[in-house]
C-alpha positions as CSV (number, residue, x, y, z in Angstrom):
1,X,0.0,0.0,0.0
2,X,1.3,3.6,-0.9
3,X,2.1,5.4,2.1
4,X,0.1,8.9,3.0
5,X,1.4,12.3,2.4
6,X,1.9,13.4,5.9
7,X,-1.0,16.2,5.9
8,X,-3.4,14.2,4.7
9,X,-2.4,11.4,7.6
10,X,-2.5,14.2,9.9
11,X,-5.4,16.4,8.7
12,X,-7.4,15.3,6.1
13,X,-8.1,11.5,7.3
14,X,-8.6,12.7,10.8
15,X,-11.3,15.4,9.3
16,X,-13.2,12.6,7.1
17,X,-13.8,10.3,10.0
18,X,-14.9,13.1,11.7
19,X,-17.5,13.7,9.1
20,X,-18.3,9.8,8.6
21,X,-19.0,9.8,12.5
22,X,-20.9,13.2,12.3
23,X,-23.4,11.4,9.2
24,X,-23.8,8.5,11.7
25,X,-25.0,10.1,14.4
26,X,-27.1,12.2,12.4
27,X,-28.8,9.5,11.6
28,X,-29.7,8.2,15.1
29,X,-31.2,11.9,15.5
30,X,-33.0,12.0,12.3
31,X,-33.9,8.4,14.2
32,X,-35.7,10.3,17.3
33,X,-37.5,12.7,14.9
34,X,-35.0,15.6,15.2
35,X,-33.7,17.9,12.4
36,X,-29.9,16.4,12.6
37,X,-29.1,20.3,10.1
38,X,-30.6,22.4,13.2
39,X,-28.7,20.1,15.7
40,X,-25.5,20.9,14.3
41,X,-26.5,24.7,14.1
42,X,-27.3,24.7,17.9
43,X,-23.6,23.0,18.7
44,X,-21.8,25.5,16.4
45,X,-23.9,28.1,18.2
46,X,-23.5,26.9,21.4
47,X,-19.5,26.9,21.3
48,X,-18.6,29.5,18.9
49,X,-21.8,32.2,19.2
50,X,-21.7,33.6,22.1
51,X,-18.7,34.7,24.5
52,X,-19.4,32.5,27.2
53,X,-19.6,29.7,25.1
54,X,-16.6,30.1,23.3
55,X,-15.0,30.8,26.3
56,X,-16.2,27.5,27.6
57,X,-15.2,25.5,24.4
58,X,-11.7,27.4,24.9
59,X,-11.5,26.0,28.4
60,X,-12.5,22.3,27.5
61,X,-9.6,22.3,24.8
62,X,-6.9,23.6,27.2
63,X,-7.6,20.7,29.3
64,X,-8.0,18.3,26.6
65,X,-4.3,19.9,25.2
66,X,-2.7,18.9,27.8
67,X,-3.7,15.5,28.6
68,X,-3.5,14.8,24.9
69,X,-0.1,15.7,24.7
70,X,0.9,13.6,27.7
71,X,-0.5,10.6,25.4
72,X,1.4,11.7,22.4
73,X,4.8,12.3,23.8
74,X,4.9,8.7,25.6
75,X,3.7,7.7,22.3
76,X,6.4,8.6,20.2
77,X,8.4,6.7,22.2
78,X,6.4,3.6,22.4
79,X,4.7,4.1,25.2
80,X,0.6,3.5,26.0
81,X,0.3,6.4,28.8
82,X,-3.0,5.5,29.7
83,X,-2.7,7.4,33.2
84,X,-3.5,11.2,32.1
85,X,-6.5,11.1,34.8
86,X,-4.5,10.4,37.6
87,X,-1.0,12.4,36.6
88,X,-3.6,15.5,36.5
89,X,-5.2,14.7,39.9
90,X,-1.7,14.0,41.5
91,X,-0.6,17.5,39.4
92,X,-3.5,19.1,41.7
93,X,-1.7,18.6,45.0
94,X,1.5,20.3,43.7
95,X,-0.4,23.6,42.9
96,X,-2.4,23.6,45.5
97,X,0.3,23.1,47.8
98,X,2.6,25.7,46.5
99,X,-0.7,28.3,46.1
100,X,-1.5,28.4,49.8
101,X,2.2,28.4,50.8
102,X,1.7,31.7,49.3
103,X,-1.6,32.8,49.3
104,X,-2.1,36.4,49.0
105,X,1.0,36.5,46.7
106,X,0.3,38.0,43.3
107,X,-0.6,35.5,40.7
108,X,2.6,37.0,38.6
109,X,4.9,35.4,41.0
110,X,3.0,32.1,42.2
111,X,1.9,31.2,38.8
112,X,5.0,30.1,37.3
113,X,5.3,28.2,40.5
114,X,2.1,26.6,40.7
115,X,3.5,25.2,36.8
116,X,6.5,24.1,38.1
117,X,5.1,22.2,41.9
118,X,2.0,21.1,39.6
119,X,4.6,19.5,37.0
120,X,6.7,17.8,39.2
121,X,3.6,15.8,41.4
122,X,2.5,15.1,38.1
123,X,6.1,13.9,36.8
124,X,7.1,11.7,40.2
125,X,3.5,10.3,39.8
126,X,4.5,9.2,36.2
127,X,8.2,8.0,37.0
128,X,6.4,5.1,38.8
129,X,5.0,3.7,35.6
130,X,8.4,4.3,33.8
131,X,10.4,2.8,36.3
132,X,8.3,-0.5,36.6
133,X,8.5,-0.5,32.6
134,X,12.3,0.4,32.9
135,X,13.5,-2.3,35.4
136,X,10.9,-4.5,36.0
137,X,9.4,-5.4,33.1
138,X,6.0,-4.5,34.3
139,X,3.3,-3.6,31.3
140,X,2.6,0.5,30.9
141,X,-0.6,0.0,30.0
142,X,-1.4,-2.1,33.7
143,X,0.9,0.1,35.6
144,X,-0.9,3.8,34.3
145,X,-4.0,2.1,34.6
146,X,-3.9,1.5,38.1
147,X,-2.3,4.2,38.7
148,X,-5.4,6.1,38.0
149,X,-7.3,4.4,40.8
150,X,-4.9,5.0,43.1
151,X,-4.3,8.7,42.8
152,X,-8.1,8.6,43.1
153,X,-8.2,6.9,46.5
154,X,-5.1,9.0,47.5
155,X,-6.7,12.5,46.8
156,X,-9.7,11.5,48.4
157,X,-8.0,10.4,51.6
158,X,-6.0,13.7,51.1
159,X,-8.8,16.0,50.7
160,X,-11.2,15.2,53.2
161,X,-9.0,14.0,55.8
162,X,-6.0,16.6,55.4
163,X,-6.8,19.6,53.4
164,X,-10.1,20.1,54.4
165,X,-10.2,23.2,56.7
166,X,-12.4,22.7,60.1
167,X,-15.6,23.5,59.7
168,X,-16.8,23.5,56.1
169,X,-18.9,20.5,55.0
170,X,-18.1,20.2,51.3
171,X,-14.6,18.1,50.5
172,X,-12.2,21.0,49.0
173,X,-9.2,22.4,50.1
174,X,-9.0,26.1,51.8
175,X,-10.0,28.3,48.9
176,X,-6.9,30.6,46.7
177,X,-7.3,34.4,47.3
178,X,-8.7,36.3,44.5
179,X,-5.0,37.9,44.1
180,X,-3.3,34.8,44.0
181,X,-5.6,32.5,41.6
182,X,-4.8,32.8,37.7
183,X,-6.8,35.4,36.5
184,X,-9.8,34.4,34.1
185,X,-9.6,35.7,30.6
186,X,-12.6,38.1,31.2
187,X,-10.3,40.0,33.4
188,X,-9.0,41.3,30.0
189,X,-11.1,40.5,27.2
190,X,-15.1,41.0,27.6
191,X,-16.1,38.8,25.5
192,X,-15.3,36.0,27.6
193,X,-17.6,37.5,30.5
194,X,-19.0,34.3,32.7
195,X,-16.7,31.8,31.3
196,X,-13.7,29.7,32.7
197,X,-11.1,29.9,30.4
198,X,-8.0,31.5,31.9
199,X,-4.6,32.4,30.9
200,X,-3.6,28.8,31.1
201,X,-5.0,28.2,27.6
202,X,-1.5,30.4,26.4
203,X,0.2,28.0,27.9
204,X,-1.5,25.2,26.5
205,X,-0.7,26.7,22.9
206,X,2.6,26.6,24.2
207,X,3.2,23.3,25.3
208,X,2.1,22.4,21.7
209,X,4.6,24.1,20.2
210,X,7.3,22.8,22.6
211,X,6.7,19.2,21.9
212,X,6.6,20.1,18.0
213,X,10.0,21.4,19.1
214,X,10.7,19.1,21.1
215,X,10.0,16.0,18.9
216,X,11.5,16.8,15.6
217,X,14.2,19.5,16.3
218,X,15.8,18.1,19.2
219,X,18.6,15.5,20.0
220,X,16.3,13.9,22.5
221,X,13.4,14.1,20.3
222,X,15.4,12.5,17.9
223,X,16.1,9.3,20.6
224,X,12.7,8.9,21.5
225,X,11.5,8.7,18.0
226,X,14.2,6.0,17.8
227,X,12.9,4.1,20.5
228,X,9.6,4.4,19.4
229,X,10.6,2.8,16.5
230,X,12.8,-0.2,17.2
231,X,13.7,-0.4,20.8
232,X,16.6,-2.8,19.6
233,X,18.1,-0.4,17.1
234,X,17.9,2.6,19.5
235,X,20.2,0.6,22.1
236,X,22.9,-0.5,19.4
237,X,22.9,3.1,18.6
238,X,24.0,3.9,22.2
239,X,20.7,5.1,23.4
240,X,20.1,3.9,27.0
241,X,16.2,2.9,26.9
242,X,15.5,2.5,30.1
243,X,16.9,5.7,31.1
244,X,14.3,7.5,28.0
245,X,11.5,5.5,29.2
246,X,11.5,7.0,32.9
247,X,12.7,10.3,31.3
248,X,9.8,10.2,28.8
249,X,7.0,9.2,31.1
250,X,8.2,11.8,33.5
251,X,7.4,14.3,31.0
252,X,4.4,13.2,30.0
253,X,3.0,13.4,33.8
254,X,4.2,16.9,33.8
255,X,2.2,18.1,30.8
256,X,-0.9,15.9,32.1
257,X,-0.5,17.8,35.5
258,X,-1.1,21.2,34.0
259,X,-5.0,20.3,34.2
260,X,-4.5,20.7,37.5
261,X,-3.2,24.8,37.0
262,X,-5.8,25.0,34.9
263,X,-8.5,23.9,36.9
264,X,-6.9,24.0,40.5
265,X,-5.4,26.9,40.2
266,X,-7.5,28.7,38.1
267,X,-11.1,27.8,37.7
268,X,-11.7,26.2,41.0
269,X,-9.5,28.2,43.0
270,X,-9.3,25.2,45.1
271,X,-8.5,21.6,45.6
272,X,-11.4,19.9,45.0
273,X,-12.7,16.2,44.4
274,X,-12.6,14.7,40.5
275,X,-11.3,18.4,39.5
276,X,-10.0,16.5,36.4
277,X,-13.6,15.2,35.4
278,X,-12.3,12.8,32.5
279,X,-10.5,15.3,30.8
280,X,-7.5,12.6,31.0
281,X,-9.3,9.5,29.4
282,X,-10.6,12.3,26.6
283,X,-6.8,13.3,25.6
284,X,-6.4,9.3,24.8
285,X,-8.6,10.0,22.3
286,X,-7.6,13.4,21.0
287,X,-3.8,11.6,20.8
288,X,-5.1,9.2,18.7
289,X,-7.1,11.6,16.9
290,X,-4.8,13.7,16.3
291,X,-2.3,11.4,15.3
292,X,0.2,12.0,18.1
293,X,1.2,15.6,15.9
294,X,0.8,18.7,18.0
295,X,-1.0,19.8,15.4
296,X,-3.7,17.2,15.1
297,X,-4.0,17.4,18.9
298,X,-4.5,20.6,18.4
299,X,-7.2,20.6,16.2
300,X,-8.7,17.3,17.9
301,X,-8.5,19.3,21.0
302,X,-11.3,22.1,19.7
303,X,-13.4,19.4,18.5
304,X,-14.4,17.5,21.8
305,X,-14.3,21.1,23.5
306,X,-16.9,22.1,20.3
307,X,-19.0,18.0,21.6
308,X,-18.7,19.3,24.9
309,X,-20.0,22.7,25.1
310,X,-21.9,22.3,22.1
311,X,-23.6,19.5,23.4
312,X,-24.6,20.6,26.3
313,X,-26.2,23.6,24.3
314,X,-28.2,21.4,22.5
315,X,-28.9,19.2,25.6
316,X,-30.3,22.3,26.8
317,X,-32.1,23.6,22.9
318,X,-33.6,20.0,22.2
319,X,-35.2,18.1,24.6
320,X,-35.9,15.7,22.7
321,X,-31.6,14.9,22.3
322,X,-30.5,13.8,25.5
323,X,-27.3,13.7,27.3
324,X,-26.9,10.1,26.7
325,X,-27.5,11.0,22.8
326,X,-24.6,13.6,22.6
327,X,-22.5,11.1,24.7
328,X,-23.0,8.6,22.0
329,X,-21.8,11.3,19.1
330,X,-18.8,11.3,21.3
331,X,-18.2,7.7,21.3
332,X,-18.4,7.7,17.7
333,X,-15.9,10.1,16.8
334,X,-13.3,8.2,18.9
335,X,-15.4,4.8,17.4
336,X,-14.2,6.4,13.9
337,X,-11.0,8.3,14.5
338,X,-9.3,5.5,17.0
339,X,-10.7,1.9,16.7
340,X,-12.1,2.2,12.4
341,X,-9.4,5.6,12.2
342,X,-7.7,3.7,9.1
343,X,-10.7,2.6,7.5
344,X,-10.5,5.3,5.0
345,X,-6.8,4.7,4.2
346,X,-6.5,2.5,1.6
347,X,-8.9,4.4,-0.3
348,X,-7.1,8.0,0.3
349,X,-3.6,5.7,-0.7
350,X,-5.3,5.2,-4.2
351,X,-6.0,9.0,-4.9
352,X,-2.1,10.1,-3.5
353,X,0.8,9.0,-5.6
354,X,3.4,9.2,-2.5
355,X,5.3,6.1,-2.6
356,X,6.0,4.0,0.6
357,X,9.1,4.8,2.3
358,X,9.0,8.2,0.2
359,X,9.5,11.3,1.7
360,X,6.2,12.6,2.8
């Protein structure tokens, strides 16, 4: 078979399984008696028409950035980081921890901090993983799967037993002052009046373009690639991979932990329980999606912030669509761009003339 040209891998194959999944479900609505053309028009609306909305769709994708990112990077090096949700939750405890150290401190200073305490939880949380694939021999996929559960039985204990302050009933951690919490972006742009997003979504944009950087302009990128590739070649070549594994997966829990500045220390303002609310199991699928390129995650990204706030819009518009319907459109999309996402590659092989091996 006659390989892809890399943007249609990366964009156009992703965008017709997106479409294939959208005519799907369109036809379970059209199923339920509903107008699939008008549903569509009420999830555009509802997470591009209004600033609030957008400003929530922006806030989904930051989150969804990050974990998918933490997916991609482990990745490229061969690695099924399937512990996003927990590497975020652990992240939590880092910037909460450092934010009321210095509460009352402008956000200027603690910010930063709270990105670098938030990273390293997240990053120790991860080693564990990478060690027990390093030395032990232990499967990724097991280790980052537990791993999940117990960060969620950790935090618990942690929150309602330690960091809940005497005398308030709901489990959350003594609240971030006003000065101290990352400002929202409606502090500096009106449109985004009553909405979440913060200046954590710059960073987000950033961290894409570090990987890119990362990845496939870098001497390390260059080694993980290699591992990813052929474990056995990358050691002959000198590479050490054990030592990239832990390195790798280390990484990949700090970018998954900046949910937790996000969220933690910017929406919430607080330490609270399930802060990360499956935003880590959605960045497998925006990985995938996006075909591990900072670019497609990107993109894939906006999308399931678009099914999120959208569909909750049209939850909210049509009645007759219920949340179990738009949870369903979800499922498709991953259905079509992870599990059937090459479905539509043999025919896209036959209209491209880029030969396989070729230079794409």
């Amino acid at each position: 078979m006659r390989a892809l040209p890399r943007w249609v891998d990366i964009l156009l194959l992703p965008v017709l399984n997106v479409v294939l999944a959208f005519l799907v479900g369109g036809l379970i609505v059209l199923a339920v008696g509903q107008n699939p053309l008008q549903a569509v028009g009420i999830m555009l609306y509802g997470a591009f028409g209004y600033g609030s909305g957008f400003g929530y769709t922006l806030y989904y994708t930051t989150d969804f950035i990050f974990a998918g990112l933490a997916v991609s990077l482990a990745y490229h090096a061969g690695l099924f980081n399937i512990g996003p949700e927990g590497q975020a939750y652990i992240g939590g405890l880092g910037v909460i921890l450092i934010g009321l150290a210095l509460n009352g401190v402008s956000w200027m200073f603690v910010f930063p901090l709270m990105i670098i305490c938030g990273a390293a939880f997240g990053a120790a949380w991860a080693f564990v993983p990478g060690y027990l694939q390093a030395k032990r021999g232990s499967h990724i996929v097991i280790t980052t799967i537990l791993f999940n559960f117990i960060a969620a039985s950790l935090m618990s204990f942690l929150i309602t037993r330690v960091l809940k302050p005497a005398g308030v009933n709901s489990d959350e951690s003594a609240p971030l002052d006003a000065l101290t919490r990352v400002p929202q972006l409606r502090s500096f742009i009106e449109l985004f009046k009553n909405s979440p997003v913060n200046i954590t979504f710059f960073l987000a944009i950033a961290a894409l373009g570090f990987v890119y950087w990362l990845i496939w302009h870098t001497k390390f990128g260059y080694r993980v690639r290699a591992l990813g590739h052929n474990p056995t070649a990358a050691n002959y070549a000198g590479i050490s991979n054990q030592k990239m594994i832990m390195i790798v997966m280390a990484m990949a829990g700090a970018l998954a932990a900046m949910v937790a500045v996000n969220n933690v220390g910017g929406v919430q303002g607080r330490l609270i329980l399930n802060f990360v609310n499956g935003a880590g199991f959605v960045g497998i699928a925006v990985a995938f999606m996006g075909r591990a390129h900072p670019v497609g995650v990107g993109l894939s990204a906006l999308l399931f912030g678009v099914l999120y706030q959208g569909g909750q819009e049209l939850a909210f518009q049509m009645p007759g669509i219920t949340r179990e319907m738009i949870v369903t459109l979800q499922a498709l999309v991953i259905l079509f761009t992870g599990a059937m996402g090459d479905m539509l590659r043999a025919p896209l092989a036959r209209l491209f003339s880029a030969p396989a091996g070729g230079k794409q």
